[in-house]
C-alpha positions as CSV (number, residue, x, y, z in Angstrom):
1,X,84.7,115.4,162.4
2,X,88.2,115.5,163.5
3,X,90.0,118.8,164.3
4,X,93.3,119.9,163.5
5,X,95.9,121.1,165.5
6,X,95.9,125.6,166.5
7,X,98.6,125.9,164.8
8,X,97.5,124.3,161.9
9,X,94.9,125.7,159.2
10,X,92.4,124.1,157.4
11,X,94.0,122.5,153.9
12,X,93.0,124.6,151.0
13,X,90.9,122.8,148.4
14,X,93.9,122.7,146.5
15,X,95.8,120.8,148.6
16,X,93.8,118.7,149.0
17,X,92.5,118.5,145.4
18,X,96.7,117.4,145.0
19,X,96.7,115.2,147.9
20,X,93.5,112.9,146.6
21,X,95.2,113.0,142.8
22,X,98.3,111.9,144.5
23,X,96.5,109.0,146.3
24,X,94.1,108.3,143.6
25,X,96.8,107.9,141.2
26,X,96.3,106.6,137.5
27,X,92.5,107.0,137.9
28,X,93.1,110.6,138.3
29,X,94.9,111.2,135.5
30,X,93.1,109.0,133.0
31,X,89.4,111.3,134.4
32,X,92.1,114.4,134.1
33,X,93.0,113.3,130.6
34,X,89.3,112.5,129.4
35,X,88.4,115.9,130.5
36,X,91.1,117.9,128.6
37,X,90.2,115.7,125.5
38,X,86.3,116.6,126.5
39,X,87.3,120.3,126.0
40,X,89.3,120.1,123.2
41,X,86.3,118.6,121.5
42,X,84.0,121.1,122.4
43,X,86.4,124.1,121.5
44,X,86.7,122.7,118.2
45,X,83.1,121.9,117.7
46,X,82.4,125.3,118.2
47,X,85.5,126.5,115.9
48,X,83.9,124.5,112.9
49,X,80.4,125.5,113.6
50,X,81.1,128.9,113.9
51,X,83.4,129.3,110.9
């Protein structure tokens, strides 16, 4: 396991949420895109049933 610098804090899981989206590139967004879709469907789903 390397170690970072003193100075230099551990990377939130944000950053490095960004930095592996960045590097990851179109796979990202196409699994980011499929989820968004994946909610939308449920959310409506549930609007229709529960009408």
């Amino acid at each position: 396991m390397s170690k970072s610098s003193p100075t230099e804090s551990q990377p939130s899981y944000t950053k490095l949420a960004m930095r592996n989206m960045v590097q990851k590139g179109s796979v990202s967004l196409k699994h980011f895109a499929l989820s968004t879709l994946g909610v939308l469907a449920v959310l409506v789903g549930l609007a229709y049933l529960t009408r």
